[in-house]
DOPATI-146427 format. One record per residue: x, y, z of N, C-alpha, C in turn. Coordinates in steps of 0.001 Angstrom, whole numbers, plus 500000, padded with zeros to 6 digits. Example, Ala and Ser with C-alpha at 12.3 -4.5 7.8 and 13.67 -1.06 7.14 Angstrom:
! residues 2
[[513190,494310,507800],[512300,495500,507800],[513200,496700,507800]]
[[512850,497750,507080],[513670,498940,507140],[512900,500030,507870]]
***
This chain:
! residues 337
[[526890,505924,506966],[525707,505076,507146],[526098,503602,507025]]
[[525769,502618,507959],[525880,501389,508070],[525255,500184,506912]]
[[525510,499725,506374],[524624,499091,505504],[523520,498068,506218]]
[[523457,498239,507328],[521858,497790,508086],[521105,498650,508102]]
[[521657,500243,508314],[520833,501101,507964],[520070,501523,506379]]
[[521174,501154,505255],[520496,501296,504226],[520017,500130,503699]]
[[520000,499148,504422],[518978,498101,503792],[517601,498260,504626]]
[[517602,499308,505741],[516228,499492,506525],[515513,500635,505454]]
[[516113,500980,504953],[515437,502520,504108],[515231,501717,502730]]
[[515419,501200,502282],[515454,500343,500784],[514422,499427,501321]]
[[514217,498518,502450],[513062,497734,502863],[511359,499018,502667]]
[[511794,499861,503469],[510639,501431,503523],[510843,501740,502398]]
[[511592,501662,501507],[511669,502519,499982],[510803,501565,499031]]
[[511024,499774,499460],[510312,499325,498830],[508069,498656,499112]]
[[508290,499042,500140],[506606,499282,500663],[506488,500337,500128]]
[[506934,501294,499914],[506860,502747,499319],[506292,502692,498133]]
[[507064,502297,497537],[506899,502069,495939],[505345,500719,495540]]
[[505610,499838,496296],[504625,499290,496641],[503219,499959,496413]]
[[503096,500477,497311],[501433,501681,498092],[501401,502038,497371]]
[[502709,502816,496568],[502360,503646,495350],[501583,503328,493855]]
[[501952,501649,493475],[501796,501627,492290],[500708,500317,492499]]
[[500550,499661,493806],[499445,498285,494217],[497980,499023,494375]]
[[498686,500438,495333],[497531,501143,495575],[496222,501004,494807]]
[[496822,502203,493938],[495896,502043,492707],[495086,501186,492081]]
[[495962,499937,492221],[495311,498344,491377],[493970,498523,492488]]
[[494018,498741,493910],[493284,498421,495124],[491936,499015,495084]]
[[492247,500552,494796],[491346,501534,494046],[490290,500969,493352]]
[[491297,500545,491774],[490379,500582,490793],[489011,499291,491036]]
[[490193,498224,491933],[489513,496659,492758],[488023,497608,493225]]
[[488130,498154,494283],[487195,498537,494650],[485916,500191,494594]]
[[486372,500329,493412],[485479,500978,492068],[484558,500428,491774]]
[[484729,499342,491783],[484208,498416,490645],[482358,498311,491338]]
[[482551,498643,492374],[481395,498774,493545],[481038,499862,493918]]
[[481628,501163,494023],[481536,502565,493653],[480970,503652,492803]]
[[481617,502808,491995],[481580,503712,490710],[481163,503008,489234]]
[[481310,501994,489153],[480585,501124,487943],[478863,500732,488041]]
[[478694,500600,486715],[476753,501289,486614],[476635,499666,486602]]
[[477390,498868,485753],[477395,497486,484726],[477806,496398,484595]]
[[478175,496009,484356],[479062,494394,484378],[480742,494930,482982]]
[[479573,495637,482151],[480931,495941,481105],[481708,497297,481641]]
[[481138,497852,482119],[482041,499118,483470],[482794,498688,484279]]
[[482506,497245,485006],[483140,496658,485731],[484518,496089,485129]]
[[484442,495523,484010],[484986,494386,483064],[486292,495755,482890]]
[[485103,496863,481759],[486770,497951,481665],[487685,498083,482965]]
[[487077,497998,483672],[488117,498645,485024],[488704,497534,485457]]
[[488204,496322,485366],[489645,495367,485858],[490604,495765,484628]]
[[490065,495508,483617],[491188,495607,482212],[492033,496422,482471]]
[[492080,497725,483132],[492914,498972,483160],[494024,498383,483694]]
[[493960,497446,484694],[495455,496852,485849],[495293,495874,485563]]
[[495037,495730,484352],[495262,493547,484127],[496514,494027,483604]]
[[497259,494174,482925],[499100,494176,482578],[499743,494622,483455]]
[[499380,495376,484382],[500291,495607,485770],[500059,495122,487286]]
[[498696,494165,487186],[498558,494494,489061],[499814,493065,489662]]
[[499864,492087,488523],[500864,490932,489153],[502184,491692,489869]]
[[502437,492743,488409],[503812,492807,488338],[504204,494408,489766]]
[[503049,495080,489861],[502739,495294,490976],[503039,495154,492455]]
[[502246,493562,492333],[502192,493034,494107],[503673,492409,493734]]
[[504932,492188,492921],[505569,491517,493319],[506945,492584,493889]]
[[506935,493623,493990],[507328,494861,495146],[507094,494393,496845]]
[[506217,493948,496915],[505573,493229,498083],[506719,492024,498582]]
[[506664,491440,497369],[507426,490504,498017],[508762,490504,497843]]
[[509451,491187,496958],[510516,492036,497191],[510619,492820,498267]]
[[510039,493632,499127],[510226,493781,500458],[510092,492783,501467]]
[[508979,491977,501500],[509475,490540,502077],[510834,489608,502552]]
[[511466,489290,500746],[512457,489040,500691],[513639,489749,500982]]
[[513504,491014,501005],[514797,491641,501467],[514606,491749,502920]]
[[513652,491671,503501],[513396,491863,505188],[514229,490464,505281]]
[[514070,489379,504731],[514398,488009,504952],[515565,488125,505309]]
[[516633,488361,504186],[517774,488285,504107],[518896,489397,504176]]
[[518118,491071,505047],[519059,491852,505640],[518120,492236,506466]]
[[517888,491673,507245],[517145,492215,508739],[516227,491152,509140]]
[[516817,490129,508966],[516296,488138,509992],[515433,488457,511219]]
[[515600,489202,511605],[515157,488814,513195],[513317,489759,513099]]
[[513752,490734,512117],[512447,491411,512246],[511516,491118,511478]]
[[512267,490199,510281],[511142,489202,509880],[510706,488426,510243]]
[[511685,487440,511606],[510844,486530,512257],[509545,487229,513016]]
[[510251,488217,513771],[509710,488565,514864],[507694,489484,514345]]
[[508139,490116,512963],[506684,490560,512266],[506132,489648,511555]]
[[506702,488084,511057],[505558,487271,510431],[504944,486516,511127]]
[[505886,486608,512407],[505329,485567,513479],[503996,486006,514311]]
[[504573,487124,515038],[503674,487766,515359],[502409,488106,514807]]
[[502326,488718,513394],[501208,488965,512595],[500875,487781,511701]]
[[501070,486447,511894],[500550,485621,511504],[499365,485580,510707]]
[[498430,485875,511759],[497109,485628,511170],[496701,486862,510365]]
[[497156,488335,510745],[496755,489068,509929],[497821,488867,508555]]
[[498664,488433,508379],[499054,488582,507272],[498359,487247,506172]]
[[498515,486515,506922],[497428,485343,506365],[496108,485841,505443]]
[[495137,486732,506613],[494437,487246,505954],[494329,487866,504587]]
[[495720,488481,504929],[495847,489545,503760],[496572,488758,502462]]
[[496742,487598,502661],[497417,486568,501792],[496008,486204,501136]]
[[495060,485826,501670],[493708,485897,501061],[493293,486324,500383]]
[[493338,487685,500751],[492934,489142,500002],[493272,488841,498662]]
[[494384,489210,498701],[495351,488975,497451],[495490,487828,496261]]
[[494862,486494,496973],[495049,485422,496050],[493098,485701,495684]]
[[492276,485844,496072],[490682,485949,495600],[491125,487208,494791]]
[[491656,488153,494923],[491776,489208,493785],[492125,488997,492570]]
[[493670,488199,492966],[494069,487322,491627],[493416,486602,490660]]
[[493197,485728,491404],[492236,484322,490779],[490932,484772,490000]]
[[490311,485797,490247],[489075,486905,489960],[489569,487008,488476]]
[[490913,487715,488194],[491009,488221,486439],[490780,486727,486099]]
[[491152,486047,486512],[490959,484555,485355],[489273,484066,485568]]
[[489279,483599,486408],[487587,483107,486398],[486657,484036,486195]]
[[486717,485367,486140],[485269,486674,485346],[485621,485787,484106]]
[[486414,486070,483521],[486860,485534,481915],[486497,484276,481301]]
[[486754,482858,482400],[485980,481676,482191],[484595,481237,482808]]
[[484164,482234,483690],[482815,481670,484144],[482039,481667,483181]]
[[480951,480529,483329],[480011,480657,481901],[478616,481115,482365]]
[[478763,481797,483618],[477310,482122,483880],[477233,483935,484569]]
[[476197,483988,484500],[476329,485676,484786],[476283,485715,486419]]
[[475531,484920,487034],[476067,484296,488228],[477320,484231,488858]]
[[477845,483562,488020],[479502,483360,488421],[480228,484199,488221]]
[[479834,485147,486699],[480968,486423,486321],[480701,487309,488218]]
[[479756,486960,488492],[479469,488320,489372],[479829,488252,490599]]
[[479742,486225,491176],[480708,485991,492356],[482000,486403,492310]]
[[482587,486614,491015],[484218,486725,490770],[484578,487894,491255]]
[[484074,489008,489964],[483666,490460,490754],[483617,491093,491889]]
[[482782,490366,492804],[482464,490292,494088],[484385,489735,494974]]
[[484519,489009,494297],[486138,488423,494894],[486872,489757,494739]]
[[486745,490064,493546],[487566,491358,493130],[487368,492172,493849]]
[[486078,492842,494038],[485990,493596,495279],[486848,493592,496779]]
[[486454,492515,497300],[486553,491859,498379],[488136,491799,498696]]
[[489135,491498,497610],[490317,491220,498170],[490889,492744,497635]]
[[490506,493195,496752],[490838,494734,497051],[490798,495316,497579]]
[[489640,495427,499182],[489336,495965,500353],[490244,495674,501013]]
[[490337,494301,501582],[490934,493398,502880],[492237,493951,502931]]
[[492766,493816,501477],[494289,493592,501276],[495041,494568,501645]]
[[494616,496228,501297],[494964,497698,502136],[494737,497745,503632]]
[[493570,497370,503508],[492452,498108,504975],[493614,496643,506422]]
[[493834,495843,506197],[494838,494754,507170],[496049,495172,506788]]
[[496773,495660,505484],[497880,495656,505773],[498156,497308,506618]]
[[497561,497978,506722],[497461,499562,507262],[497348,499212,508240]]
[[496305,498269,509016],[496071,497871,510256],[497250,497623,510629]]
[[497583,496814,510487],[499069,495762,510996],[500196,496715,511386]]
[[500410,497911,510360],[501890,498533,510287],[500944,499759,511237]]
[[500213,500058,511826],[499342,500957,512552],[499846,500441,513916]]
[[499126,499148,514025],[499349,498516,515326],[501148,498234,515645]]
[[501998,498080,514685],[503639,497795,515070],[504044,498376,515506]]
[[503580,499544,515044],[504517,500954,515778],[504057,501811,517013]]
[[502720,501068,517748],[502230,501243,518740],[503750,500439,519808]]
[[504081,499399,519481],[503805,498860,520693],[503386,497729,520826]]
[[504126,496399,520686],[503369,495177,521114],[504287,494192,522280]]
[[503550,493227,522563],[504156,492639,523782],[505401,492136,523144]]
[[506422,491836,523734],[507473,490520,523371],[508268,490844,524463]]
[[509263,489635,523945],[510317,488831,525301],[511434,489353,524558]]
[[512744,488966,525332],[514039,489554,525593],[514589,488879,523970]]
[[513633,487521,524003],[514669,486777,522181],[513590,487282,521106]]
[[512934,488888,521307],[512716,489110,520045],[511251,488501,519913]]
[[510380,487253,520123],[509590,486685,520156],[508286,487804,519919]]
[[506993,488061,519372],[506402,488751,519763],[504934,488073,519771]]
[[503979,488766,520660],[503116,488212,521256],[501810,489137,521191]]
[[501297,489572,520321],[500115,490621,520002],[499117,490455,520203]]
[[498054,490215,521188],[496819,490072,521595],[495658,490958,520790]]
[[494298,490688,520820],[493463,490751,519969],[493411,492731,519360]]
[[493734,493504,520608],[493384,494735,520955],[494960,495473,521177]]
[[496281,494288,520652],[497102,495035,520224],[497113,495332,518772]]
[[496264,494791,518187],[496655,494286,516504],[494947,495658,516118]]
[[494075,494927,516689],[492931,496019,516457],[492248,497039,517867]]
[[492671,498169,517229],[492136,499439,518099],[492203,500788,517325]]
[[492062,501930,518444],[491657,503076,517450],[492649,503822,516591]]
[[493938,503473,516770],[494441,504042,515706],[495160,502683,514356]]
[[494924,501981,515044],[495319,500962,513543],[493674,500574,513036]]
[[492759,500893,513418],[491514,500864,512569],[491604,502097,511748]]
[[491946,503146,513074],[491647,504670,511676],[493255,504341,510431]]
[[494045,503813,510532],[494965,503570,509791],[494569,502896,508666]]
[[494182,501980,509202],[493166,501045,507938],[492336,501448,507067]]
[[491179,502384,507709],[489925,502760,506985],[491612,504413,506337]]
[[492327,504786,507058],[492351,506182,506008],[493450,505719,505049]]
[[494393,504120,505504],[494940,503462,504113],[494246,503104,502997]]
[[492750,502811,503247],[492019,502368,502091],[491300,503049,501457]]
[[491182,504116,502165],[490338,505587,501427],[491456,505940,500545]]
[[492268,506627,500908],[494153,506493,499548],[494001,506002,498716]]
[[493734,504493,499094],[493783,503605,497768],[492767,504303,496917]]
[[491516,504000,497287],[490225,504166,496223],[490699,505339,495784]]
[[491001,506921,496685],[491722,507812,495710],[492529,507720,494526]]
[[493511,506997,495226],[494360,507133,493961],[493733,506380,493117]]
[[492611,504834,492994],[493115,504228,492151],[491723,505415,490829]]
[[491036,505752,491624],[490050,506726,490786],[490653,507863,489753]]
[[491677,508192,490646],[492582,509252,489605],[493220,508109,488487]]
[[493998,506901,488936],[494390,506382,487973],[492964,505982,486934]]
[[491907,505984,487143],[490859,505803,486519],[491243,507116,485079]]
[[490719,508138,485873],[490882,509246,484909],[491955,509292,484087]]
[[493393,508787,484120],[494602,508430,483479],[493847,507927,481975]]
[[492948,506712,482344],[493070,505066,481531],[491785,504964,480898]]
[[490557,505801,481378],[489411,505612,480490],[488859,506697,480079]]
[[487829,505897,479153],[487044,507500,478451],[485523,507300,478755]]
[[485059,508272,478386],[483379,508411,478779],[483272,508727,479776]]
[[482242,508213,480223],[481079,508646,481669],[481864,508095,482869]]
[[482565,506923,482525],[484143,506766,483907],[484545,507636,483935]]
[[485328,508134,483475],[485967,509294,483632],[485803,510276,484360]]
[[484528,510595,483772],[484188,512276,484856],[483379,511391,486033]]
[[483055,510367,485947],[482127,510119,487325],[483160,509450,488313]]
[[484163,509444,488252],[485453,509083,489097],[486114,510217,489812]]
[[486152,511726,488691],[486650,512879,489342],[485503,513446,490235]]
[[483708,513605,489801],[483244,513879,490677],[483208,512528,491861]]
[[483270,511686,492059],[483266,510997,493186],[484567,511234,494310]]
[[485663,511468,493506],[486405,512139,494283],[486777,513645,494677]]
[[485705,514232,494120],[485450,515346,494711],[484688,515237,496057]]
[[484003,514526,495883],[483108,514270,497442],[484307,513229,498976]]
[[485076,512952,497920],[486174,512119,498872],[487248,512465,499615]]
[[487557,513359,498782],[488909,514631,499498],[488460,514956,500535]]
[[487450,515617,500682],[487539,516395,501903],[487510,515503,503236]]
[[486388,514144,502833],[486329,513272,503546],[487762,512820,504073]]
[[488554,512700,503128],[489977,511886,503314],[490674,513405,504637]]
[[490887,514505,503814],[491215,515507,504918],[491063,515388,505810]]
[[489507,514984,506435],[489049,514630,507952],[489656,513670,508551]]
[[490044,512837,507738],[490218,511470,508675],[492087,511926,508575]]
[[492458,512467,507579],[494137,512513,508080],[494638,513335,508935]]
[[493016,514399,509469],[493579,515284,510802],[493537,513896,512084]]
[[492286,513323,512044],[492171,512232,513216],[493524,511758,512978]]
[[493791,511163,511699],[495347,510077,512024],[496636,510427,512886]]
[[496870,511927,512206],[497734,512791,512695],[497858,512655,514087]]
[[496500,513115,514585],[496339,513098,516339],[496607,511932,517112]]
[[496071,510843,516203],[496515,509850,516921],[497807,509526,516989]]
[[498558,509723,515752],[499736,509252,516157],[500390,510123,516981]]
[[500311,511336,517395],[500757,512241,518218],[500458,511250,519320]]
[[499681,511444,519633],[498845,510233,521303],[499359,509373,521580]]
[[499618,508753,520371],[499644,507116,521069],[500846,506001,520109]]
[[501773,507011,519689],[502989,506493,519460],[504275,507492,519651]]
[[505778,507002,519589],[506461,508665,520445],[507706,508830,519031]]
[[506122,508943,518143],[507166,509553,516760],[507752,511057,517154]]
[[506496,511947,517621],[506606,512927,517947],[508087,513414,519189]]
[[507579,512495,519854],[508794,512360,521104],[510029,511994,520821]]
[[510236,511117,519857],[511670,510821,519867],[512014,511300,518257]]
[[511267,511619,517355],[512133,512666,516045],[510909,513328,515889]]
[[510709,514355,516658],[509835,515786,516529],[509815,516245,514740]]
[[511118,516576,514433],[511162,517791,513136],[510568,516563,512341]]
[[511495,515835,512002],[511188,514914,510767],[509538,514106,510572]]
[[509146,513983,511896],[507926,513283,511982],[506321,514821,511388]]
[[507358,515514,511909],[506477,516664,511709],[506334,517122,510209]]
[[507348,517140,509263],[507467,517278,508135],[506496,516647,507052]]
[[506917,514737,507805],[506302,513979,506640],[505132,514105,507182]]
[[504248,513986,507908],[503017,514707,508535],[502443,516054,507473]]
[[502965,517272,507765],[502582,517978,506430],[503035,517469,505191]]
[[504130,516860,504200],[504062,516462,503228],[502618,515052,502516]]
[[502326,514737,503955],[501033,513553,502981],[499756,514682,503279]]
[[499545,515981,504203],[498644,516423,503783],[498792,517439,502548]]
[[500298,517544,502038],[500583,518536,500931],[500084,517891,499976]]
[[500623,516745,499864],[500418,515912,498522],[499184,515451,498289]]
[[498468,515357,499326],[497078,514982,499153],[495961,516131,498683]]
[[496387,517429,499095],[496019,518769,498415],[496228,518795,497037]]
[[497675,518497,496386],[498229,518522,495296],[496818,517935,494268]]
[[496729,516506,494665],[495740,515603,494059],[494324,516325,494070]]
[[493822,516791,495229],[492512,517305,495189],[492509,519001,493687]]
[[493939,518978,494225],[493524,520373,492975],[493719,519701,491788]]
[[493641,518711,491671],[494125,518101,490260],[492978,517961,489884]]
[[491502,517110,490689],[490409,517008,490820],[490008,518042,490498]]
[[490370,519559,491169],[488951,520684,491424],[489581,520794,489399]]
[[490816,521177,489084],[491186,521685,487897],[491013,520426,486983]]
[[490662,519535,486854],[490601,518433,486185],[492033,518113,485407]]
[[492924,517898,485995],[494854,517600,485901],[494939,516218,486343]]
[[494605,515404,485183],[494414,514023,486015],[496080,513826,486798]]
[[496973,514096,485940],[498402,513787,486350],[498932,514019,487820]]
[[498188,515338,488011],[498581,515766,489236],[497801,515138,489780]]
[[496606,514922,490137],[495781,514259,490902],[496313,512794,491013]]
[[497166,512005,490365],[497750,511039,490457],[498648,510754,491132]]
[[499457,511950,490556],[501167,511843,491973],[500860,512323,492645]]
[[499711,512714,493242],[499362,513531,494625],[499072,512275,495548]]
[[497778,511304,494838],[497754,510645,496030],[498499,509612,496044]]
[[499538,508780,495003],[500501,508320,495226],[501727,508516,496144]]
[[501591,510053,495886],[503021,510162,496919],[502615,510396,498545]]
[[500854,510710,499045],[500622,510621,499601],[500622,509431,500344]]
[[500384,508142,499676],[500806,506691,499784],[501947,506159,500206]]
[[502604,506939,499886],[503979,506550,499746],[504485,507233,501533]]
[[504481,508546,501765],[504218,509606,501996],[504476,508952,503711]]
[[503183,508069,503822],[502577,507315,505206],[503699,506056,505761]]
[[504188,505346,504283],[505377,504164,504778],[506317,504883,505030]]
[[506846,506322,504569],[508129,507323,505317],[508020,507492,506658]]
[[506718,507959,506630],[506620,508567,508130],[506278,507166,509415]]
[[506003,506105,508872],[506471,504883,509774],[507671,504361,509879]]
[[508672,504496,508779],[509730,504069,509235],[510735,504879,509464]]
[[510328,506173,509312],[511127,507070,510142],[511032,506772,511671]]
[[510077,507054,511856],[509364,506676,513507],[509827,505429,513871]]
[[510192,504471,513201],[510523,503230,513731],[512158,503459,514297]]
[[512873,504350,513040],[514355,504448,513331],[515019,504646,514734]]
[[516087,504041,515279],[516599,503097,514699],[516121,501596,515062]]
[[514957,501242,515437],[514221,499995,515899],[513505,499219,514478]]
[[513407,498410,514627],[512756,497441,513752],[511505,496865,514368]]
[[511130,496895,515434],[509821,496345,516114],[509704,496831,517847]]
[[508807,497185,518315],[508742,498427,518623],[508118,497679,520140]]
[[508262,497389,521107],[507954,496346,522547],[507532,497807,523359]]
[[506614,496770,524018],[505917,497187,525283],[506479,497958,526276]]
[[507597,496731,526549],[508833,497220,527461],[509919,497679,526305]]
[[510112,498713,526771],[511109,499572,525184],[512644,498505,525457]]
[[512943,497988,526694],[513971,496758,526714],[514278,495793,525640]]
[[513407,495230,525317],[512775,494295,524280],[512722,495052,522756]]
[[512534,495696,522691],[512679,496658,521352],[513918,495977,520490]]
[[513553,495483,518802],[514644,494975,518532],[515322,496218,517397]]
[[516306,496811,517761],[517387,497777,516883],[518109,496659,515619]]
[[518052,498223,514338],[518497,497815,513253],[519747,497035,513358]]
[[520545,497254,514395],[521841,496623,514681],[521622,495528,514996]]
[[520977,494849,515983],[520433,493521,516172],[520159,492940,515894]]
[[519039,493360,514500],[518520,492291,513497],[519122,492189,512296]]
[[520074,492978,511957],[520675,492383,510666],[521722,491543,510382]]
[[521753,491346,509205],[522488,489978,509043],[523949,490370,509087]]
[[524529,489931,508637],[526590,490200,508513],[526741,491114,507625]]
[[527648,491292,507739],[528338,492441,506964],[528390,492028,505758]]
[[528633,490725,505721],[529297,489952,503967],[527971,489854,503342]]
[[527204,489414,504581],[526012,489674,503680],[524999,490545,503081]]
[[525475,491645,504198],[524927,492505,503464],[525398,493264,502008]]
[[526770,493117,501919],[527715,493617,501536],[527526,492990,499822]]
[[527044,491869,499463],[526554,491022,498462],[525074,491658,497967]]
[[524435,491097,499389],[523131,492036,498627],[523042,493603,498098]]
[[523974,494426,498740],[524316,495893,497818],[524496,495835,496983]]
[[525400,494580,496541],[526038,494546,495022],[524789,494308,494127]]
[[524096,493241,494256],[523233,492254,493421],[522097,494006,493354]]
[[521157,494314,494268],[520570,495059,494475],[520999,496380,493360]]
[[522176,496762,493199],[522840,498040,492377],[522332,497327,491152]]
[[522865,496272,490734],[523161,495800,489265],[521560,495709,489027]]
[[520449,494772,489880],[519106,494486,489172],[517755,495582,489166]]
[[518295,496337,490637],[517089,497566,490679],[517205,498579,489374]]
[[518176,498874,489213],[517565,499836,487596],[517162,499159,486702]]
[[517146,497508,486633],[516942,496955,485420],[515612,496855,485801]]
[[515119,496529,486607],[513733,496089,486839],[512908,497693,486412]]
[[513646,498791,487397],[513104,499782,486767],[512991,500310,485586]]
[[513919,500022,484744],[513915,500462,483483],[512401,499191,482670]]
[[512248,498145,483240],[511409,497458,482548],[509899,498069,482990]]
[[509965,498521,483809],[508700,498761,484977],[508200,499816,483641]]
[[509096,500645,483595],[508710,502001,483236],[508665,501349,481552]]
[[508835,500812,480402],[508738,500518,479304],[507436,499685,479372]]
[[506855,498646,480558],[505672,498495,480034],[504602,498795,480250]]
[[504655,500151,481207],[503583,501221,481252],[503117,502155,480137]]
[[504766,502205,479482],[504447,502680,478295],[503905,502432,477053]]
[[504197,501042,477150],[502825,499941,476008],[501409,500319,475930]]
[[501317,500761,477532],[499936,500595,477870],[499148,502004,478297]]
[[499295,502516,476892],[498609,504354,477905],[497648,504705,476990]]
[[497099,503397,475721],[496169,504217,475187],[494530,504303,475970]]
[[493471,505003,475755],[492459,504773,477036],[491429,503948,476475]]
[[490991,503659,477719],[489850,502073,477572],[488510,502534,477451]]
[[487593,501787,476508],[486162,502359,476061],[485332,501340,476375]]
[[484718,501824,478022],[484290,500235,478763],[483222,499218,477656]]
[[482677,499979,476781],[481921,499643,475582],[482686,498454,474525]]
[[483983,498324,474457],[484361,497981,473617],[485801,497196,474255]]
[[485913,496955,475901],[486836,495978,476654],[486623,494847,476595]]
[[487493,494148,476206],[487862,492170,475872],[488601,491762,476602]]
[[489003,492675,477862],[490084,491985,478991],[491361,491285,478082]]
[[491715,491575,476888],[492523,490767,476082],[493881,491917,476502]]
[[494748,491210,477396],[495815,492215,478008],[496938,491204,478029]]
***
């Protein structure tokens, strides 16, 4: 294996991990409108991802940055192109942020509730555009011979990067509801598992539509049949996994179910992408992992650096989850995290 190739699977390994653990934050974001009776229901449930959602989104930009600096061309060619939707979703993300601090200093019940409302709001956008976006890439968009790309209104939105969107953000609220059941006690609790009892099946429906579409109208199927077919049943396995976690009340399982289901969806896109990095109209134009990556030396550095800091980060990831597992009594939350 080429080390352009394993910095393309470590880029997908890290959106992966991403979906998996932002997800949730996205979820619980938009709970808060779901499933909360109150203002102090509301308050517990940001509290649950106030010590993790920063540390979270910065996976995000760790895939960012590694697109930057081992695969140049497909970062020009996807920030350029998705400009404005990523913009958007840069939005999303900073009104979500800014939300834990101003609920906390607003001095009016007014204002706690515009914040809230932010919270909501960039917890939606921020899944439901970035699903869009990686929906619409792997369709198919216009560009020229230098890579350039050129996405018109109805390459970026149509029917399968909308159903991508709406069944990326249904995931989220899944999972982040199971992570609910993880982190609180009382009447959250069980009114999160029955709400996602009514959601599964819903979610089932829409991941037969996804399925079909991508059969239709991208040539995952056509050009890696077995493998596309696999991770295809593995996000409806794992998404079963979770629902029986629900019917049996197993919050755990119901957790890594729809996490890995999350996860599950960035495999089966960048499998489908292999060996391309951005995916043209005219398949001419198509830019290959070979094309867009950087040098050898350089890649050859970033392996190194990458070996030495990824277990450290992981080893920290995983110690301050563990700080944080006793459960929250929305009655008695001070957002003090």
């Amino acid at each position: 294996m080429t080390l352009a190739n394993l910095w393309f699977i470590l880029i997908g390994l890290l959106f992966a991990i991403f979906l998996f653990l932002e997800g949730f934050d996205f979820g619980v974001g938009m709970s808060t409108r779901f499933l909360a009776k109150d203002f102090d229901e509301r308050l517990a449930l940001m509290t649950s991802i106030g010590p993790h959602w920063d540390g979270n989104e910065t996976w995000l930009v760790t895939a960012g940055g590694a697109m930057f600096a081992s695969l140049p061309l497909m970062y020009a060619s996807l920030f350029s192109g998705y400009y404005i939707v990523l913009m958007l979703v840069l939005v999303g993300l900073i009104i979500r942020g800014v939300s834990f601090e101003f609920v906390k200093h607003a001095e009016t019940k007014a204002g706690k509730n515009i914040w809230m409302w932010a919270f909501f709001l960039g917890s939606f956008l921020a899944p439901f555009l970035l699903c869009m976006m990686l929906l619409s890439m792997v369709q198919g968009i216009p560009m020229n011979a230098n890579g350039d790309a050129f996405p018109k209104f109805f390459d970026v939105v149509n029917l399968l990067s909308v159903v991508g969107g709406v069944a990326g953000t249904l995931l989220s609220l899944v999972h982040g509801l199971n992570f609910i059941r993880l982190r609180m006690e009382g009447p959250l609790r069980e009114r999160a598992r029955k709400l996602n009892q009514i959601l599964y099946p819903i979610l089932f429906a829409g991941e037969v539509v996804f399925a079909v579409l991508v059969f239709f109208q991208t040539d995952f199927f056509t050009k890696r049949f077995g493998s596309s077919l696999v991770i295809t049943l593995l996000i409806v396995l794992f998404s079963l996994l979770g629902y029986y976690g629900v019917l049996k009340d197993r919050e755990g399982w119901s957790f890594a179910g729809s996490g890995l289901s999350l996860s599950m969806v960035i495999v089966l896109l960048f499998n489908g992408l292999f060996p391309r990095v951005m995916i043209a109209t005219n398949p001419a134009h198509s830019i290959l992992i070979k094309d867009a990556a950087n040098s050898q030396y350089t890649l050859t550095i970033m392996t190194i650096v990458a070996a030495v800091l990824v277990p450290i980060v992981a080893i920290y990831f995983i110690w301050s989850y563990t700080l944080f597992t006793k459960r929250i009594n929305p009655r008695e939350s001070t957002m003090k995290y």
